[in-house]
N, C-alpha and C positions, 0 to 999 in steps of 0.2 A: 703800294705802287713804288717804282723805282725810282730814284731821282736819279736824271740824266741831262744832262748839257739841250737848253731848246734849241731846236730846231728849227720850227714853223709856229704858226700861230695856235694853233691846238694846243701845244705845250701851254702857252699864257693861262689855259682853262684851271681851275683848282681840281686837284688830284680827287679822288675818294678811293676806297678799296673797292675792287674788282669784285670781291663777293657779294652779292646780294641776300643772302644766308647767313645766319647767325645760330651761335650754340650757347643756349639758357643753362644757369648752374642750376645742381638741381634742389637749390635751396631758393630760387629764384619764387618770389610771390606773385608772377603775372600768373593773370587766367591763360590757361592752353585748351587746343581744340585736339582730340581724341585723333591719331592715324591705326586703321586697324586691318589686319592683313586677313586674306582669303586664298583658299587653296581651288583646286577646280572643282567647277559644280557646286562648292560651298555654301550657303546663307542659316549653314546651321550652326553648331559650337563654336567657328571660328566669329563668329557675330551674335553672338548670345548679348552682351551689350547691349546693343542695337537697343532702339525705340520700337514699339511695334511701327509704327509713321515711317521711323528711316527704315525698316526691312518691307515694307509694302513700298516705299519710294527705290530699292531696288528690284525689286519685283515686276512692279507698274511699266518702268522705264528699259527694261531686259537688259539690265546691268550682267556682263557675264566676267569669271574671275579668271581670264585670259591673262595670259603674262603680261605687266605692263599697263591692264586695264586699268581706270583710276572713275571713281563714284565719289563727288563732292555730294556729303551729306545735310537735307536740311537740319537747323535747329528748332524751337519751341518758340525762339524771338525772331525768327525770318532770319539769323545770320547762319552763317556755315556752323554744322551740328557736329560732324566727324567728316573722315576721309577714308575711304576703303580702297585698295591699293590689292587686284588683284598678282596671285604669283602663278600662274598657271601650271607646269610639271613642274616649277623648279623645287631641287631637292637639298642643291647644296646649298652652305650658310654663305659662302663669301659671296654666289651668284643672288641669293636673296637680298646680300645689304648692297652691294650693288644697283640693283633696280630700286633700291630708294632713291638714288639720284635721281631716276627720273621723278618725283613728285617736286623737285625743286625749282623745276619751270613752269609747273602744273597746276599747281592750288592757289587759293587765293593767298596774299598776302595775311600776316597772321602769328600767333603762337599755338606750335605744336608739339605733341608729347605723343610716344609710343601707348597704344595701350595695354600691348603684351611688349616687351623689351625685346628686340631681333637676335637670334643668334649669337651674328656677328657685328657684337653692336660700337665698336669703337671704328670696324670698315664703314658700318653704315652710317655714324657722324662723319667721317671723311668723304663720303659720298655724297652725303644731303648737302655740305659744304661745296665740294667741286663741283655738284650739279649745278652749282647757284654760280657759277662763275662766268662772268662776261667780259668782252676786252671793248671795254668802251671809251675809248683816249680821241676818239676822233667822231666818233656819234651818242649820243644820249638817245637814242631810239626805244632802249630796252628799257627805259624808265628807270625807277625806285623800289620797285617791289622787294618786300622784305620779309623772309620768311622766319620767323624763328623757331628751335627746337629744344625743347629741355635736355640736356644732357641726360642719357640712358644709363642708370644703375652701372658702375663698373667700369666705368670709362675715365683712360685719364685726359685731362682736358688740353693738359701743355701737351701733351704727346702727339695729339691730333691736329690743335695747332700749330705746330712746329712741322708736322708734314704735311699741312695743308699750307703755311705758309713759304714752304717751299716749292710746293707745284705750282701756286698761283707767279713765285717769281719767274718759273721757269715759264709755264705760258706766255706769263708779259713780255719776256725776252724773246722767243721763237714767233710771238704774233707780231711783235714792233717791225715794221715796213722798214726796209734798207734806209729809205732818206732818215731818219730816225735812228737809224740803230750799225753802225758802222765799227768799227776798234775801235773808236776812241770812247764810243758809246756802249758798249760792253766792257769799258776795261773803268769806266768811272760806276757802271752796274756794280765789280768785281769790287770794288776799292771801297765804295757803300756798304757793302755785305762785310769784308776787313772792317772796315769801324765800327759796327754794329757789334761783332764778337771778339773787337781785341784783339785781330789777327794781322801780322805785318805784310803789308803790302807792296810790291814791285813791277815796274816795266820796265821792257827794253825795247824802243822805239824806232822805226826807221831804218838808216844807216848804220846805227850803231848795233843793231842785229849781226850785220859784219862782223863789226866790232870786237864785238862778244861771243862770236863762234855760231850764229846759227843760220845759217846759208839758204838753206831750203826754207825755212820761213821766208826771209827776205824777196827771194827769186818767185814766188807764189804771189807777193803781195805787191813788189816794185811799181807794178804797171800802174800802180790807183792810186787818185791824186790822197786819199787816205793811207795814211803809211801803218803797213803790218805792223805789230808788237806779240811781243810775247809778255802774259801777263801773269805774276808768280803771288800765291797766297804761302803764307806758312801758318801754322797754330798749333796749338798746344807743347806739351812736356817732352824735352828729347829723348827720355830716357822711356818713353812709351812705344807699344809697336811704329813703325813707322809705315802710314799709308799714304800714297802717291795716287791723285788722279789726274786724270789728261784729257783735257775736252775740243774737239774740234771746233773752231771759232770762225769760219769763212763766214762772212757776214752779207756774202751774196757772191755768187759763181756763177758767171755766164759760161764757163768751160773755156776761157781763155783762148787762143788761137783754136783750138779744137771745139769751137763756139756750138753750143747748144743750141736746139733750135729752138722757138718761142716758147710752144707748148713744155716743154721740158723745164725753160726757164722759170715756170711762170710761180713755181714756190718755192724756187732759190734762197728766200727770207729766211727758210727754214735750214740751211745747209751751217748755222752754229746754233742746233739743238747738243749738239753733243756738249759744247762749251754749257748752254743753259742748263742743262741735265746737270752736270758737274759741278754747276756752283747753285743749284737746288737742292744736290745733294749733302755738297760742302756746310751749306746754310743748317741743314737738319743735323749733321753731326758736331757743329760745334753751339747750336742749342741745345742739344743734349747734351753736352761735354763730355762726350765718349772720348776716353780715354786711348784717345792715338796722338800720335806726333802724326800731324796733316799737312799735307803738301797738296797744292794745287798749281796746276800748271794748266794756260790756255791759250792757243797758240794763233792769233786771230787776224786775218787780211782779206780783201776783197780780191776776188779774181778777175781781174778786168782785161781787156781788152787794149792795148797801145804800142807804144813804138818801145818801150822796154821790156815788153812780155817776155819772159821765159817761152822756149819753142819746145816743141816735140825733137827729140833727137840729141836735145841738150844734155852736157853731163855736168851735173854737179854736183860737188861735194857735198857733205853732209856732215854736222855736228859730230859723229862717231867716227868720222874720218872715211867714211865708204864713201863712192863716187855711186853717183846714181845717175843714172839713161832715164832721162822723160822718153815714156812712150808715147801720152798723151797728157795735154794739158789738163783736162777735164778729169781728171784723176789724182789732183792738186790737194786732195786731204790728207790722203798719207801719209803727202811729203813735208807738211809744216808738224804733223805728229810726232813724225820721223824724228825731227829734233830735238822735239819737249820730250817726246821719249827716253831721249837720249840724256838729257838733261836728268830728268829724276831717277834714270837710271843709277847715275853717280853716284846718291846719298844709298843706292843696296836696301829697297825698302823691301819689309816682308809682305807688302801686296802693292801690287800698280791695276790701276784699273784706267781702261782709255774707252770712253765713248765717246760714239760718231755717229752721224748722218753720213756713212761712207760710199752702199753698193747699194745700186738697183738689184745686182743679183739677191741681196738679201729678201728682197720683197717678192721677188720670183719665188722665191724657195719656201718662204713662209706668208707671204704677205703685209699688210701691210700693221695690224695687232698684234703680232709675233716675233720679236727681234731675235736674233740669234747672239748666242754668246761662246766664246772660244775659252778654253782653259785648261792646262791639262795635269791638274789637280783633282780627282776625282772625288775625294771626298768635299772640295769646297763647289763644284758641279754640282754634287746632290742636294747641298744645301741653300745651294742657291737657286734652282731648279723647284726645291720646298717651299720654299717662302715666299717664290714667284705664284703658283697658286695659293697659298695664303692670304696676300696681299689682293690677289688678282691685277698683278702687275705681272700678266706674261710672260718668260723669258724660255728657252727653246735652249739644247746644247748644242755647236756643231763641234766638227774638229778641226782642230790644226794639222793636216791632213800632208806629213813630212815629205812625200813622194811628189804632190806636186809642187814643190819651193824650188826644183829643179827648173822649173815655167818660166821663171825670173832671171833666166840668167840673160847676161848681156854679153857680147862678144866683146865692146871695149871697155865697159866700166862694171863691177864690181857685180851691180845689180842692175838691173830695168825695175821700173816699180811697177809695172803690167805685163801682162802675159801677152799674147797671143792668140789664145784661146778666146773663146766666146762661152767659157765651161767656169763653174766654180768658179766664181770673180769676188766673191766677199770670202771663201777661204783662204784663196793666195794673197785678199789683201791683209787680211790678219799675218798671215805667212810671214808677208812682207814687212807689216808695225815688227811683230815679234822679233826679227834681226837686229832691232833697236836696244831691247830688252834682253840683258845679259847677265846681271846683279841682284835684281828682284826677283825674291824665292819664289814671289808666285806672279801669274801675271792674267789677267781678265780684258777682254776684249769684246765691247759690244757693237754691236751694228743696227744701230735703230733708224727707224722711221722719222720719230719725229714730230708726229701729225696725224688726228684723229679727219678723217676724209669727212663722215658721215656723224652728226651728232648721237652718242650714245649714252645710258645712264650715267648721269654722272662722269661723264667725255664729250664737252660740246665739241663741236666739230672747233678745228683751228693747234692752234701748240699745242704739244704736252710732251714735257721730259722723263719720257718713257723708261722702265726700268728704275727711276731715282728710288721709289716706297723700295721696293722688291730688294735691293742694295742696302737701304737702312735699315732695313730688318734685318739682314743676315749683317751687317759691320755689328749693330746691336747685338746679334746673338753672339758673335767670335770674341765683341772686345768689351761689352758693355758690363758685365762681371768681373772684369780683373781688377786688379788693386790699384787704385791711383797713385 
């Protein structure tokens, strides 16, 4: 769990990890309880195993091996004997280890072992892992339940861990309720994560935003009696590629004068998954010590409501020196991007990658499991595209779609950072990051969700810093073999 400035009296509570899952070496001497998988129609070779007793106890009871199904099996001494874990059509390997998350709120408390080893068996320890995961900082409801699992032949353990330990950060970030979790509370998040791997940490707070050139953060964030920052990671060797991420950090947006209405408002909490994503992912790559020169940049303020709001119609400058036309207040991600964009653009990294919780239109187009991603590098599109089914962290291509960036224009200042349109509104905001983006050979833009709506295997319902696996896989495959 995170250590974070308290707040309320919850905080007084002692921490524990969010996991209630655990992964057994597989030199580990506990006794374990058999899981063993079925195809449809099945109670034959794939449960050869079996006892004659446990395959009469699926019989008797019309156990059928439906996706999903799950058969707690008796034992010889009255305790649990095995687990049968039907898979109904499914064919592919990643969607198999997948639905092992779901036995991770399913079975009884215990140690468990594969009885045939899955496919994809390092997805399906991250699975049985984030299945188990609960955000329990303000109720004990979900008890203690413990499940544990012997690590499957093949697997490596740091590796799983370190992406597992970076989702669960980002959850805890994206589920922590605004009273809770504000800039200043994200940026001591941010500063934890720097001293855990040695990496230098920086803000620029308040006024001094001014100060220091970044305008458009400031003017997003002014209104709340918590003051914007921008908050800067750096790590590793300079003489390494240099990689730049940029995380959107609004740590609650009512839509400022262009006020959102209730329903809309009502998971706001979630509007700095980008920011979490960004340093869940930061977290995995300098536990692995992949060999890049890391920059992190995260741009983070409340969008409130007051007598110093930034208004629709306003022009302000920007870090890059453009003058930007507020169309709308509620459109307010962009413009704190705008200038950490602009910022890491300076150091010419050979990748910038910026995710957000930016467009509704996004979820229109794809929904709400499908993020889109913008890039107009073709071969780093395929690969990342690849390894998003691999992973089964989704990602989707769109394009940066040149014709309409003309939608942007403003009659007095330089740019409008929205259109007009009611058309393509997560392309032209990309469009629009992109104008920031001038030095970076390549540059990646995601537009995530966020937020799993409906709990799924191994996706309970609540945060999740979507994209992060599917990204450390493919920085692994680009950078994880070069020479230190």
């Amino acid at each position: 769990m995170l250590k974070m400035k308290a707040m309320n009296k919850h905080d007084s509570k002692k921490r524990k990890s969010n996991l209630m899952n655990v992964l057994l070496s597989k030199s580990s001497k506990v006794k374990t309880i058999p899981i063993f998988f079925a195809a449809p129609g099945s109670l034959g070779k794939d449960l050869e195993a079996l006892t004659k007793q446990q395959r009469a106890w699926l019989q008797d009871t019309g156990w059928k091996s439906d996706k999903g199904s799950i058969s707690i099996l008796p034992g010889t001494d009255g305790l649990v004997g095995g687990v049968v874990l039907g898979l109904g059509g499914i064919r592919d390997k990643a969607e198999m280890a997948l639905l092992i998350g779901q036995l991770a709120r399913s079975i009884p408390a215990g140690a468990y072992h594969f009885h045939e080893d899955p496919p994809d068996a390092e997805l399906s320890a991250i699975s049985w892992l984030m299945g188990g995961y609960y955000y329990d900082r303000y109720s004990d409801r979900h008890g203690r339940l413990v499940r544990h699992l012997r690590l499957p032949e093949g697997v490596d353990k740091d590796n799983v861990m370190r992406i597992v330990n970076g989702m669960v950060l980002g959850r805890d970030l994206i589920n922590t309720p605004p009273n809770d979790l504000g800039p200043a509370e994200l940026s001591a998040a941010a500063q934890h994560i720097a001293d855990q791997h040695g990496a230098e940490f920086k803000e620029i707070v308040g006024d001094d935003l001014l100060r220091e050139n970044y305008p458009l953060i400031h003017a997003v964030g002014r209104a709340s009696d918590r003051p914007p920052r921008l908050i800067e990671l750096r790590w590793g060797e300079s003489h390494h590629p240099k990689v730049t991420l940029v995380g959107k950090g609004i740590t609650f947006d009512t839509g400022g004068l262009n006020l959102k209405p209730g329903n809309s408002m009502a998971l706001m909490k979630k509007d700095m998954g980008g920011a979490a994503t960004v340093l869940a992912l930061a977290m995995m790559i300098m536990s692995a010590d992949l060999p890049v020169c890391l920059h992190v940049l995260v741009p983070t303020a409340d969008n409130n409501v007051g007598r110093d709001a930034f208004r629709p119609s306003d022009v302000i400058a920007s870090r890059q020196g453009m003058s930007v036309e507020i169309g709308n207040t509620d459109a307010e991600g962009r413009l704190v991007l705008a200038d950490a964009l602009a910022k890491g653009d300076e150091d010419e990294p050979e990748l910038m990658i910026c995710i957000a919780t930016l467009t509704g239109a996004a979820r229109v187009a794809l929904g709400v499991e499908v993020p889109p991603f913008y890039v107009d590098n073709d071969d780093i599109a395929q690969a990342l595209y690849q390894v998003s089914l691999e992973t089964r962290d989704p990602l989707w291509r769109m394009p940066f779609w040149k014709p309409y960036d003309a939608q942007l224009a403003s009659k007095i200042a330089d740019v409008n950072h929205i259109t007009d349109s009611g058309f393509g509104g997560s392309i032209t905001a990309g469009l629009f990051l992109k104008r920031f983006v001038t030095k970076a050979t390549d540059f990646i833009f995601l537009d995530i969700y966020g937020w799993v709506p409906q709990d799924r295997p191994g996706k309970p319902r609540g945060g999740e810093p979507q994209s992060a696996r599917a990204l450390f896989e493919f920085l692994k495959n680009r950078y994880g073999k070069r020479q230190a």
